[in-house]
Each structure stands twice: as structure tokens, then as C-alpha cells.
C-alpha positions as a Markdown table, in Angstrom:
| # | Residue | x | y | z |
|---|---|---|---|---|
| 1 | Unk | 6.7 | 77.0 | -70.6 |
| 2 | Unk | 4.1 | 77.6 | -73.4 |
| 3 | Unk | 1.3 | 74.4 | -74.1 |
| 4 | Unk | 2.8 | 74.8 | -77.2 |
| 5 | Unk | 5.6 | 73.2 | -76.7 |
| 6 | Unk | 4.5 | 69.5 | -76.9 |
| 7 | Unk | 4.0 | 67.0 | -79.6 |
| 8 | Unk | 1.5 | 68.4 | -81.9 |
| 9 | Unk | -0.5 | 66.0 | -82.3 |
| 10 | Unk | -0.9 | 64.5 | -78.7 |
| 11 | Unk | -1.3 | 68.3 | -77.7 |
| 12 | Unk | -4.4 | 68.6 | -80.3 |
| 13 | Unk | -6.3 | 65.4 | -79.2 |
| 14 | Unk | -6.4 | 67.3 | -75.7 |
| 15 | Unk | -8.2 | 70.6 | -76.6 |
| 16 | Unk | -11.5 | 71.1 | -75.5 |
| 17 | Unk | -10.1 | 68.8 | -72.3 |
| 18 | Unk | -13.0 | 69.1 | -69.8 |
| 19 | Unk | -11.7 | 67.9 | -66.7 |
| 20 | Unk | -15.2 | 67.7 | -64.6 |
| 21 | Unk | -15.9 | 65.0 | -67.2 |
| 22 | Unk | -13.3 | 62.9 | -66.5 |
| 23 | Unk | -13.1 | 63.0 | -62.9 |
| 24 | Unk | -16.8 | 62.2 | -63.0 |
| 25 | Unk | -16.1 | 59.4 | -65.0 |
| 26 | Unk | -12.9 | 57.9 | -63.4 |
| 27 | Unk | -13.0 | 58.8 | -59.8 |
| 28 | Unk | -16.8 | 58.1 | -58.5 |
| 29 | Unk | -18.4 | 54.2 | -59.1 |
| 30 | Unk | -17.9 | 52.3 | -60.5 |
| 31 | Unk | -14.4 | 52.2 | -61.5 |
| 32 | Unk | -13.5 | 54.6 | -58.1 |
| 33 | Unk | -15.8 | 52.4 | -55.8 |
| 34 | Unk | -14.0 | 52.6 | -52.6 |
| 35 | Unk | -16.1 | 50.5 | -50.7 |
| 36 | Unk | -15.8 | 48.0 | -53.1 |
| 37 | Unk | -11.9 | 45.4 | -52.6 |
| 38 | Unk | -11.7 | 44.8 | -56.4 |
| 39 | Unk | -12.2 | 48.6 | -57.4 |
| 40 | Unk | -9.3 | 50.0 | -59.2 |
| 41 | Unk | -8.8 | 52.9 | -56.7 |
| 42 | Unk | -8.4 | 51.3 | -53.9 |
| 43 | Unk | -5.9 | 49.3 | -55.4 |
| 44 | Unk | -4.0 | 52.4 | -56.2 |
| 45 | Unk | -4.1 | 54.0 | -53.0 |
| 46 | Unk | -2.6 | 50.9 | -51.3 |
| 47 | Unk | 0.3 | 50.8 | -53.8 |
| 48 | Unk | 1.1 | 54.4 | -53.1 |
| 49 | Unk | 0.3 | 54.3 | -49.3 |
| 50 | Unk | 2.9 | 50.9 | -49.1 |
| 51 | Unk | 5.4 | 52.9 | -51.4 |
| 52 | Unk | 5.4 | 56.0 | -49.4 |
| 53 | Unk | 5.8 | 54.1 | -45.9 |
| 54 | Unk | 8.5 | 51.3 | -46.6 |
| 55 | Unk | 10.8 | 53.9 | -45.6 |
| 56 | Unk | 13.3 | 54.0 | -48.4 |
| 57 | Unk | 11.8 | 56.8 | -50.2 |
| 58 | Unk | 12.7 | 60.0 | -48.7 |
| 59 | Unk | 14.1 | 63.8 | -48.8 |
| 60 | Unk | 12.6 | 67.2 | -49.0 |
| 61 | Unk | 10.8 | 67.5 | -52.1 |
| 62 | Unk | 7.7 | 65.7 | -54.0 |
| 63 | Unk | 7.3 | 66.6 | -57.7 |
| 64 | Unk | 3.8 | 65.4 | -59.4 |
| 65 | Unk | 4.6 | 64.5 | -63.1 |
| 66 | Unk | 1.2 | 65.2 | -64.9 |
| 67 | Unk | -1.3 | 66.0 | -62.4 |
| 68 | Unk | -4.2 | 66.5 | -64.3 |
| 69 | Unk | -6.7 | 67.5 | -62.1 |
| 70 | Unk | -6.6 | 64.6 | -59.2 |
| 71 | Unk | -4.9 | 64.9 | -56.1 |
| 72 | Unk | -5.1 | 61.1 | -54.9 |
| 73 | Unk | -1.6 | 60.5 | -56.1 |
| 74 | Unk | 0.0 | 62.6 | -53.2 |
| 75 | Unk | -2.2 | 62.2 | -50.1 |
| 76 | Unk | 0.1 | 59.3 | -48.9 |
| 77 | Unk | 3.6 | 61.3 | -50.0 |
| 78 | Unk | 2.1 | 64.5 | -48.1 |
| 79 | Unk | 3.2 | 63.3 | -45.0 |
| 80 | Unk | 6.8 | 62.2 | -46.1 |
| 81 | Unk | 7.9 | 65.6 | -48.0 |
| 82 | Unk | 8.2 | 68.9 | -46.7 |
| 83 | Unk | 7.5 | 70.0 | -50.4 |
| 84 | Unk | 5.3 | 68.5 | -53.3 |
| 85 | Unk | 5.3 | 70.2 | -56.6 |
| 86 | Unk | 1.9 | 69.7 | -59.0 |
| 87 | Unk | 2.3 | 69.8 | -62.7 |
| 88 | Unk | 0.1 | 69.5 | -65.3 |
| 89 | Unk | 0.3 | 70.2 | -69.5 |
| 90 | Unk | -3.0 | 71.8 | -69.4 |
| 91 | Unk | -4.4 | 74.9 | -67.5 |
| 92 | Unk | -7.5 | 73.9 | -67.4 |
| 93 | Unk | -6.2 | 70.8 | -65.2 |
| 94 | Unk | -4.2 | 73.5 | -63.2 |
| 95 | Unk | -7.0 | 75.6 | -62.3 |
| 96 | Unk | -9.0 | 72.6 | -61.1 |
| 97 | Unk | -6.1 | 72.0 | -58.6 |
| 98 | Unk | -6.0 | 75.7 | -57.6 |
| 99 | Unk | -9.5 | 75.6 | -56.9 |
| 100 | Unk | -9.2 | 73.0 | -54.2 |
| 101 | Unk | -5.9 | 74.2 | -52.6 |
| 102 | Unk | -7.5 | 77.7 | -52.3 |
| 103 | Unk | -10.5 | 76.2 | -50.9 |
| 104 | Unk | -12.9 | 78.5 | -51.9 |
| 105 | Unk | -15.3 | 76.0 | -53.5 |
| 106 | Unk | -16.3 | 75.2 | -56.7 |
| 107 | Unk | -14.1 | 71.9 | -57.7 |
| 108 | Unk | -15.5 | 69.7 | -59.7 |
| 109 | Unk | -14.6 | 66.3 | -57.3 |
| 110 | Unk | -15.2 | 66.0 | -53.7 |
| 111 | Unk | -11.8 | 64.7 | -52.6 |
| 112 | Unk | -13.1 | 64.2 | -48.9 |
| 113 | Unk | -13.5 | 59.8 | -49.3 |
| 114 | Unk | -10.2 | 59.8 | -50.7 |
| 115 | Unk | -9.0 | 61.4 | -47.9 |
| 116 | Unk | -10.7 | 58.9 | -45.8 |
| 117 | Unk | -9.5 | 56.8 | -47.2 |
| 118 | Unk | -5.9 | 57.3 | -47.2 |
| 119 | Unk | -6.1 | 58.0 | -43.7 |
| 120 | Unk | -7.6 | 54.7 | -42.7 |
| 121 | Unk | -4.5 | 53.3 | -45.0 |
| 122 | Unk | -2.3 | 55.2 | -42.1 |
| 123 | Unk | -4.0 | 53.6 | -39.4 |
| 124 | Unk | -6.2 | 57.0 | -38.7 |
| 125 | Unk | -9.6 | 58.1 | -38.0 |
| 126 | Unk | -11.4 | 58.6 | -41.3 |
| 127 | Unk | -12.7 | 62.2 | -39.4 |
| 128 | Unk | -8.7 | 63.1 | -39.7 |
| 129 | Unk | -9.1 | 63.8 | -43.0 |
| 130 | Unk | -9.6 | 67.3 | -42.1 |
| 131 | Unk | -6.3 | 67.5 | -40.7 |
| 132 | Unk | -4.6 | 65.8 | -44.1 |
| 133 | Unk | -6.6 | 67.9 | -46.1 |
| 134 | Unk | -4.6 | 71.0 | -44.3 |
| 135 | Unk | -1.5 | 69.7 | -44.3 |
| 136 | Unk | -1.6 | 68.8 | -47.9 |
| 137 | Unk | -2.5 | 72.3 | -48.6 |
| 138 | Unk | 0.3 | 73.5 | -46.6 |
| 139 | Unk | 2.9 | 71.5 | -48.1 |
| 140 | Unk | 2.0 | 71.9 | -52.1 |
| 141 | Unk | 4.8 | 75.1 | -53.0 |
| 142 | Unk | 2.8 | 74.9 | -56.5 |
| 143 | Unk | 0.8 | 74.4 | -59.5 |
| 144 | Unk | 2.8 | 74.7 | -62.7 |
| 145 | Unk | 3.2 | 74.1 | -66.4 |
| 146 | Unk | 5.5 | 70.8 | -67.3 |
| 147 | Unk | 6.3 | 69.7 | -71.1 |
| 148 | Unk | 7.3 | 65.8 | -70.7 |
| 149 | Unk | 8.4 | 65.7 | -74.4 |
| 150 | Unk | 11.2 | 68.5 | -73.7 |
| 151 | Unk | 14.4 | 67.6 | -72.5 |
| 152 | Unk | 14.3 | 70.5 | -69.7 |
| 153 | Unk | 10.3 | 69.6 | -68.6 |
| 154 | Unk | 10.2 | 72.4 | -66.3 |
| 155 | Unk | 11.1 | 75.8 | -66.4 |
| 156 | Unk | 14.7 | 76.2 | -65.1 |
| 157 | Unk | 13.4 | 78.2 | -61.7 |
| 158 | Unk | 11.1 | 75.1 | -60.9 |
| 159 | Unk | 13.6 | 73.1 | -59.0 |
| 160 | Unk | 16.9 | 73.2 | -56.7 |
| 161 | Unk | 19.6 | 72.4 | -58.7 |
| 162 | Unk | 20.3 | 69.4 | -56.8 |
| 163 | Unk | 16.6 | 68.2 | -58.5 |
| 164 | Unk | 13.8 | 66.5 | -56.9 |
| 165 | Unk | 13.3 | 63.5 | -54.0 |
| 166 | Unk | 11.3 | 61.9 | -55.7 |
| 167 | Unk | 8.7 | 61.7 | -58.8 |
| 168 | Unk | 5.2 | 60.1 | -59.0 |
| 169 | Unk | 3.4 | 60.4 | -62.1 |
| 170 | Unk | -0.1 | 58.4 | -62.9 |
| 171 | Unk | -1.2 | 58.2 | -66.3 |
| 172 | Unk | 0.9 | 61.2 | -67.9 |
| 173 | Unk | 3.1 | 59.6 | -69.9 |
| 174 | Unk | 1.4 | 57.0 | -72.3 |
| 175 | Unk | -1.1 | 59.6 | -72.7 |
| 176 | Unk | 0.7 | 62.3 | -73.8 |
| 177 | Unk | 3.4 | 59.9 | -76.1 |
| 178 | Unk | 2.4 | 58.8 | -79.7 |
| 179 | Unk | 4.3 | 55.5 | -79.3 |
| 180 | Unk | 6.7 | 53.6 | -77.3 |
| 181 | Unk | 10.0 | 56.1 | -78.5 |
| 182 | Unk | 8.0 | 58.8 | -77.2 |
| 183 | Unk | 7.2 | 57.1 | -74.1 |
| 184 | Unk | 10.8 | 55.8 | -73.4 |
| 185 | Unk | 12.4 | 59.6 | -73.9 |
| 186 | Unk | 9.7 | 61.0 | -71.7 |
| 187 | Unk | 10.6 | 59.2 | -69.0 |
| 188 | Unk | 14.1 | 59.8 | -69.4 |
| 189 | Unk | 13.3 | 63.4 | -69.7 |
| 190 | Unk | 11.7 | 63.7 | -66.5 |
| 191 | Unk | 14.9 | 61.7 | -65.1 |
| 192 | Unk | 16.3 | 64.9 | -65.5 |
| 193 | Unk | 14.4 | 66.2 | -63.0 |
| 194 | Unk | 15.5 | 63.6 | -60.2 |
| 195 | Unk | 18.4 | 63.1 | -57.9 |
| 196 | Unk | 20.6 | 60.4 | -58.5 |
| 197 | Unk | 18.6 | 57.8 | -55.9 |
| 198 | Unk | 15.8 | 59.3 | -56.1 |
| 199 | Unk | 12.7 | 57.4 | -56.6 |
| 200 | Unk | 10.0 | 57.3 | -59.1 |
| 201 | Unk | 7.0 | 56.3 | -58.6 |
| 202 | Unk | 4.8 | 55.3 | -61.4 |
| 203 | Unk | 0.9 | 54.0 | -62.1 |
| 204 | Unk | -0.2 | 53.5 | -66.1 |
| 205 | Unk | -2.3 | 51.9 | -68.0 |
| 206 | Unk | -1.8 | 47.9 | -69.6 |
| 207 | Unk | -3.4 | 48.4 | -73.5 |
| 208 | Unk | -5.5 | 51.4 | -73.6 |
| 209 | Unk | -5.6 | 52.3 | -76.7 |
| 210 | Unk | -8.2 | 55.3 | -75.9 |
| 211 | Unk | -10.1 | 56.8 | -73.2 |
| 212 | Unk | -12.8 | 59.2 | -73.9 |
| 213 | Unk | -13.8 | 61.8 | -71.2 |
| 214 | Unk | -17.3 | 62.6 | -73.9 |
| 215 | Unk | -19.8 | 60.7 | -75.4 |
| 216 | Unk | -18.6 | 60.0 | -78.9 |
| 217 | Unk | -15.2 | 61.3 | -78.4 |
| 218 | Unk | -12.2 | 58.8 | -77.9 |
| 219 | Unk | -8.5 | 60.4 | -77.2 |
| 220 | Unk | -5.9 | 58.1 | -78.7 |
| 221 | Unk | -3.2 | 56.3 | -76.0 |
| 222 | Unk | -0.3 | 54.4 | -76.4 |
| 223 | Unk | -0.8 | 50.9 | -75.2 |
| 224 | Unk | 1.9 | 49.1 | -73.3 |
| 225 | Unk | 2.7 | 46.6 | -71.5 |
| 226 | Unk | 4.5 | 45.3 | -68.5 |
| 227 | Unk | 7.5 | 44.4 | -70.7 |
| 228 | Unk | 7.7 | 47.3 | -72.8 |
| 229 | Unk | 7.5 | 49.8 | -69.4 |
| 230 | Unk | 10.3 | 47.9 | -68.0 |
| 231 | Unk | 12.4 | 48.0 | -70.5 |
| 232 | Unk | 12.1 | 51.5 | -71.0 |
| 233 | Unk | 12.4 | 52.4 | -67.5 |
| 234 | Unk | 16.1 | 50.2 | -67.9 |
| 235 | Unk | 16.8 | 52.6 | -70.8 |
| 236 | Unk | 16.2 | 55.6 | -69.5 |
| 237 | Unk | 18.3 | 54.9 | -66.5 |
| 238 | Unk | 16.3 | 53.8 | -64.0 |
| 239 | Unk | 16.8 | 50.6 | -61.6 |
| 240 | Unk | 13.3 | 48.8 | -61.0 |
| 241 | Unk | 12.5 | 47.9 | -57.1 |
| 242 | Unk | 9.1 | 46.8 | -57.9 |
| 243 | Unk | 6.6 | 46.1 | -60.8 |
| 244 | Unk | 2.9 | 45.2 | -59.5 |
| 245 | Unk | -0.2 | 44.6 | -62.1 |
| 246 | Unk | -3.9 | 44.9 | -61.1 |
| 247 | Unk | -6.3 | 43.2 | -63.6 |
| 248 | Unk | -9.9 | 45.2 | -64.4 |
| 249 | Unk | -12.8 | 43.1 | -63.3 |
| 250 | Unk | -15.1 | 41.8 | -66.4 |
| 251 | Unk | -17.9 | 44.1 | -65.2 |
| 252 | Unk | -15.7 | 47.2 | -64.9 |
| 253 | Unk | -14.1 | 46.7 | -68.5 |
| 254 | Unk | -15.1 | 49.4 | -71.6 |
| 255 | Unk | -17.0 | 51.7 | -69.8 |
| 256 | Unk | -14.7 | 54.8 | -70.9 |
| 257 | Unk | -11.8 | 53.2 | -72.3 |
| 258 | Unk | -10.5 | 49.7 | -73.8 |
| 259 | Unk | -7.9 | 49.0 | -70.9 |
| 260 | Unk | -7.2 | 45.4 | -69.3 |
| 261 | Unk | -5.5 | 46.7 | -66.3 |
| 262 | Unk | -3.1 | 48.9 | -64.8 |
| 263 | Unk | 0.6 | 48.6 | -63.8 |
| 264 | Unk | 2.3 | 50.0 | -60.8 |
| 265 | Unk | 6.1 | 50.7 | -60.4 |
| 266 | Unk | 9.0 | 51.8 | -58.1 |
| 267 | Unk | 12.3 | 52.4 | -59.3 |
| 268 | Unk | 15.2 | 54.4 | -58.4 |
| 269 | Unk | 17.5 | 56.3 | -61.0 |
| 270 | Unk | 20.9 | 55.0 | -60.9 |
């Protein structure tokens, strides 16, 4: 599937994407403090640890709506699925991944505290991360291309017909819709890439109506709220099981972006 094939002018506002920028600026302190209780990241973890453990979410196969070039959003789902499939619109995001499941060095992001982490989440020993780092390496089949705004997001080959377990997907789809429509057929879009009862699991931003990644340099979002992404997820088919909000601390607010918060959600397609 070429990059081409997404809404022109999202697509533009992301070329020139540098994704060691943004991972500096969203996943190390402040905003990814996680020694601090308050931090955003932590926050997200535990939704996505408690998510992945209540032990209604299930099957063989993981698919990663919108990667980018972070890995957090699977560390907890690693060790429920057999199978977890990364996606991401941009190459330069998908090389970033590759770098770290070859492990040959040269990522941008140490992803060892997260790892940490998420094993202390598990009841672990931080020191296993080593052994979550492997096993999230061995069960990652691979990094491709994904197209929200098509009806068929994936190439055809991507999936068993029966379709995926489940979907997570953090901060894809109001960033690569234009407005609310756009948002609302995305998701039902990727609906067509999950089993009936399957679950999707979903982390966006509350009213960011940018982020910028360079000094100088703001891409566009969609802002939405709590009420709009729930009644879009009822549109598109979807049943909601749970709809959590984290509020940004005053002191963590416009660093990069103009956001109030960020919303967490299970559902389950009907």
C-alpha cells in the first residue's frame, strides 16, 4: 500500500516527519516521567497493563493500528498474543521499529524503563525486562504499511481472513483525520480488520489542536472529546466496555502541543 494513498492533506503536514524528535519530546521527562504518579505515561501503561490482564481480551493475534515509532503500546499485550502486527503510515516510523526488533543498535529511544516498567505492572523484577524485551521480539510477525482512510487499511495478505483478536491504536487516528467524519470512518475502517468480539483498544488525545515534533513547526490535529469519541465508536459499530480520562497537570500543559488530557477506551465490535 503506497503513502500515497491517504488524505492529501493530513499526508502533507507529515513529510519531513522526524521521529527521533518526537520520541525525545513525548517519551523522556517531563511528560514520560515514570518515576513521577501524575506523569502521563505511567498512566497509560496502567490502562493497557489492566486492559490486557482482565482476562476478557484474548485470541492469537495483536494488530498495532498506527505505530509510529513507539513500542509502549504492546509490552503489556506481548504476553497475551501469540502474534502482534506493527503498522505505521510512514516509513520513516517503520524503520525506527525495525531498528529495535533487529537489535542491532542505533534507535533513537531507549525502551529499557519502559520495559521496567511494564514488568513491575506484572508483578516482575524490573531486571526481567530482558526477558520481555525477547519475547516481544519473538512474537512481532511484522512491520508494515496501513492506510486508515481506506476502507481495506491493509494489504489483503496482511491478515487471516477470519481478521484480527484484537486492535490497539494510540494517537493514529485524530492525527491522521481532518475532522470528526474522518475520524468516525477511520475507525470504522479499521473495524474491518477485527473479528466480531474482538476488542479495541484505544488511547487519544482530549483538544489537541496541534503537536509540533520542531521548533516553529505545529502539525494540525483534530480535537475531540470524550463525547464525540463515543459516539463515533457507537457509529462505527463498536460496543464501549470502558471510557477512562486522565487530566494533564498545569505544569506539564503546552510544552509541545495544546492538549488538556488524554482519553482511554475499550470496546468490543458487535
Amino acid at each position: 500500500m503506497e503513502e500515497k494513498g491517504a488524505e492529501n492533506g493530513v499526508a502533507s503536514c507529515y513529510q519531513g516527519f522526524d521521529p527521533a524528535a518526537y520520541l525525545q519530546n513525548y517519551y523522556t521527562p517531563p511528560l514520560a516521567d515514570l518515576e513521577r504518579k501524575d506523569s502521563i505515561m505511567p498512566w497509560k501503561l496502567a490502562c493497557l497493563h489492566r486492559a490486557f490482564t482482565e482476562g476478557d481480551v484474548s485470541g492469537e493475534l495483536l494488530v498495532d493500528i498506527g505505530s509510529g515509532p513507539t513500542l509502549y503500546q504492546v509490552m503489556s499485550g506481548c504476553e497475551v498474543f501469540n502474534k502482534v502486527l506493527l503498522t505505521d503510515f510512514l516509513e520513516v516510523n517503520r524503520q525506527e521499529l525495525r531498528r529495535w526488533l533487529q537489535d542491532e543498535g542505533g534507535c533513537s529511544l531507549d525502551w529499557t524503563p519502559f520495559l521496567q516498567h511494564v514488568c513491575k505492572l506484572e508483578g516482575r523484577r524490573p531486571s526481567a525486562w530482558t526477558e520481555k524485551a525477547a519475547k516481544l521480539r519473538q512474537v512481532i510477525m511484522d512491520i508494515v504499511p496501513i492506510d486508515v482512510h481506506c476502507p481495506q487499511p491493509l494489504a489483503l495478505d496482511a491478515l487471516p481472513s477470519a481478521g484480527a483478536d484484537c486492535l490497539v491504536s494510540c494517537f493514529c487516528l485524530e492525527s491522521a483525520s481532518p475532522d470528526l467524519a474522518a475520524f468516525t470512518r477511520a475507525l470504522g475502517n479499521i473495524g474491518r480488520l477485527l473479528r466480531p468480539g474482538g476488542h479495541l483498544l484505544l488511547i487519544g488525545s482530549l483538544g489537541m489542536s496541534y503537536f509540533s515534533v520542531e521548533p516553529g513547526l505545529k502539525i494540525p490535529q483534530n480535537p475531540v472529546n470524550e463525547a464525540q469519541v463515543c459516539a463515533s465508536l457507537k457509529e462505527s459499530g463498536y460496543t464501549l466496555i470502558r471510557l477512562e480520562v486522565y487530566t494533564l497537570p498545569q505544569d506539564m500543559r503546552g510544552l509541545f502541543d495544546d492538549t488538556h488530557g488524554e482519553f482511554f477506551v475499550k470496546a468490543m465490535k458487535e
